[in-house]
C-alpha atoms as one frame of an Amber mdcrd trajectory, in Angstrom:
protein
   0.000   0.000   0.000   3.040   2.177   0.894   4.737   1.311  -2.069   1.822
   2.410  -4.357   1.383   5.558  -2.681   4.921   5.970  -2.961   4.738   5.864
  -6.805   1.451   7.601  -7.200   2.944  10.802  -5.456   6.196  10.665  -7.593
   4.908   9.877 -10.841   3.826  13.430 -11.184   7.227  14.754  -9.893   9.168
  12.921 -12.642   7.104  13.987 -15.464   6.393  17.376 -14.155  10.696  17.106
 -14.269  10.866  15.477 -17.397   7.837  17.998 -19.302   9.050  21.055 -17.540
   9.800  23.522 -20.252   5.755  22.283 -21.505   4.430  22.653 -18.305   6.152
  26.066 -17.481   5.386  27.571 -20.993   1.268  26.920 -20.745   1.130  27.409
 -16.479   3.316  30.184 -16.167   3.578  34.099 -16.584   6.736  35.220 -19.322
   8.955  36.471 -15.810   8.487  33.083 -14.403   9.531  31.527 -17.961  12.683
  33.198 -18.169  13.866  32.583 -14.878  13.430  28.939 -15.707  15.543  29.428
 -18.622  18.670  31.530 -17.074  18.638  29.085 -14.067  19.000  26.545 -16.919
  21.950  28.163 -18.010  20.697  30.081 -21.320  20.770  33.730 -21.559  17.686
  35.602 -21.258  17.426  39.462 -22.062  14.291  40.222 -19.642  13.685  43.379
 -20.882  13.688  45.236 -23.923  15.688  48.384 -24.918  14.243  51.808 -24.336
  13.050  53.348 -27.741  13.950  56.673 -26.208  16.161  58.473 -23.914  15.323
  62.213 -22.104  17.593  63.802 -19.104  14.640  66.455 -17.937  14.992  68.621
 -14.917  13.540  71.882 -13.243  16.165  74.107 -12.026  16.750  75.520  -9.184
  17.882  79.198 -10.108  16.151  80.348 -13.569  18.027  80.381 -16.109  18.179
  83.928 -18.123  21.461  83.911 -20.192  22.441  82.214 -22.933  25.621  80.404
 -21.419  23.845  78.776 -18.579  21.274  77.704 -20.929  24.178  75.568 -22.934
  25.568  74.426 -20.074  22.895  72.807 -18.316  21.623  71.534 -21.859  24.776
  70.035 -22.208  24.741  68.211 -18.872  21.807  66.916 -20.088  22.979  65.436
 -23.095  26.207  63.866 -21.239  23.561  62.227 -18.922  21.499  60.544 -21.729
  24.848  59.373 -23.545  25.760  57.708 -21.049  22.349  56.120 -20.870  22.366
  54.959 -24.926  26.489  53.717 -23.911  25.068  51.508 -21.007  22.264  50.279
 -23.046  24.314  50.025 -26.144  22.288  52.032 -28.510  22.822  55.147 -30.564
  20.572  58.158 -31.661  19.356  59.617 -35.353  17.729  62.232 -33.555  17.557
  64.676 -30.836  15.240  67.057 -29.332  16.430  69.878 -27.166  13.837  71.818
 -25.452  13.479  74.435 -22.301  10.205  76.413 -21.211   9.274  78.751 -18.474
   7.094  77.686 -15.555   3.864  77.327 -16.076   2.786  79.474 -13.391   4.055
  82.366 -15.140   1.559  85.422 -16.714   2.801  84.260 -19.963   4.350  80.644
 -20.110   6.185  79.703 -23.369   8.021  76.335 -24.557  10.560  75.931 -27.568
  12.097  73.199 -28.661  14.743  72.214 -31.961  15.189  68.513 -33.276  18.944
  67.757 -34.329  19.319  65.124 -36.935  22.617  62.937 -37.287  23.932  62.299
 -40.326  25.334  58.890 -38.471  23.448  57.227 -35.474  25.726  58.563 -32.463
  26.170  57.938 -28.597  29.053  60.459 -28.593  28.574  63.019 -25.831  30.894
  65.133 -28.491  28.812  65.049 -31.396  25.781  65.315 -29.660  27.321  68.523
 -27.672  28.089  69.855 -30.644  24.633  69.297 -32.444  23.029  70.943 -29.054
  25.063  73.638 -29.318  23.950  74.495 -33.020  20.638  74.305 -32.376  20.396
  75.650 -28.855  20.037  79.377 -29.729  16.741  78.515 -31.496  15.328  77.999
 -28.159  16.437  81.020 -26.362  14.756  84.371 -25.914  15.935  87.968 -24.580
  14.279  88.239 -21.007  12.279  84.520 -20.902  12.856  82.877 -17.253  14.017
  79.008 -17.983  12.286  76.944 -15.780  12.406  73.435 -17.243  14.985  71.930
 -19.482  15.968  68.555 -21.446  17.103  66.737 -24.080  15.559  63.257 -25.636
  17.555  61.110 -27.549  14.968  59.750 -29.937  15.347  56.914 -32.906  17.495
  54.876 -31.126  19.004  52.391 -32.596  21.222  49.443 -31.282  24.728  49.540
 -31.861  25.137  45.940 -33.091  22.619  46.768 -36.558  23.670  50.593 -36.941
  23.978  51.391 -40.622  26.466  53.466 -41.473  27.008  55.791 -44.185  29.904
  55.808 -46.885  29.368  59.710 -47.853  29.658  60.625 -44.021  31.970  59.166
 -41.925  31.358  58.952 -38.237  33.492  60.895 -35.860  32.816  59.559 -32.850
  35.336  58.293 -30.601  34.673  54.834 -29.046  37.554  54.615 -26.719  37.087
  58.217 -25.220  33.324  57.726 -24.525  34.389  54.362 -22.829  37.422  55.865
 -21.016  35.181  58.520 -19.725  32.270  56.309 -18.593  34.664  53.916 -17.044
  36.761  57.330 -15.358  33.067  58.327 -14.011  31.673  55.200 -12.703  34.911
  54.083 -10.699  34.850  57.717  -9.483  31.583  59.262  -9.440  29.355  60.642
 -11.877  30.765  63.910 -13.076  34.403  63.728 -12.270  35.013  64.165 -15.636
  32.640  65.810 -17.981  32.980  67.977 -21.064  33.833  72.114 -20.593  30.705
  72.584 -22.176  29.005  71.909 -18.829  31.074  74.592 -16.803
């Protein structure tokens, strides 16, 4: 009687064991799934990569001159970089924007797109792009409240296309070198002059 028992109780253990990528696939939510899978020893990429990228803050002190306008744009566009370097994508297109607060008599947004002739993660290139199109968004005796960048058509580094009539100019090993520089060190130990 013990013995049957015995077997009735494991018989479902074995097969469950044996069937257990069939059973987890119909029984089982996708997060479940792929912890099956990398506990198996297969590589699962849980989540996908972000389609876009924006660095977006209020400031604390309103911004009323052109140079502090760059600068904080452009410690904006070192922050989402480094976000397309970490995830390993690059950009076609930005958009820069600032407005006042809303609170104001008169509120007022503006906002430029900059378009790559490359797909980039360079914080150089993208700098530079920022600062061409920056003076598009500013405005004789308009209070900057709110500020960004978004790093938008991003595209992963592994299936960028690149172009024969323009050659990229970005520089791998610096944008690594710096990345490395500020995450053994802190973010912002070393940054781009742009920013001061």
């Amino acid at each position: 009687m013990k013995v049957s028992f015995l077997f009735r109780t494991l018989t479902p253990a074995i097969k469950c064991l044996q069937t257990q990528g069939q059973l987890i696939r119909r029984a089982v939510r996708k997060e479940a799934r792929l912890a099956v899978r990398e506990l198996n020893g297969q590589a699962c990429k849980a989540r996908a990569d972000k389609k876009q990228i924006f660095s977006t803050r209020s400031v604390g002190e309103l911004i009323t001159d052109y140079e502090s306008l760059l600068q904080a744009l452009s410690k904006h566009v070192g922050i989402a970089a480094a976000k397309a370097r970490k995830q390993g994508s690059t950009c076609k297109n930005m958009i820069i924007f600032a407005s006042s607060s809303p609170h104001d008599e008169h509120p007022v947004s503006y906002k430029a797109i900059v378009h790559f002739p490359c797909s980039t993660n360079c914080s150089v290139e993208q700098t530079q792009g920022m600062s061409g199109a920056a003076s598009q968004l500013f405005r004789e005796r308009t209070r900057y409240y709110k500020i960004g960048i978004g790093l938008i058509e991003l595209v992963s580094e592994t299936y960028n296309q690149l172009d024969l009539f323009n050659p990229q100019r970005a520089n791998p090993v610096l944008m690594n070198t710096l990345d490395s520089i500020n995450h053994r060190y802190g973010s912002d130990t070393v940054f781009f002059a742009a920013k001061v």
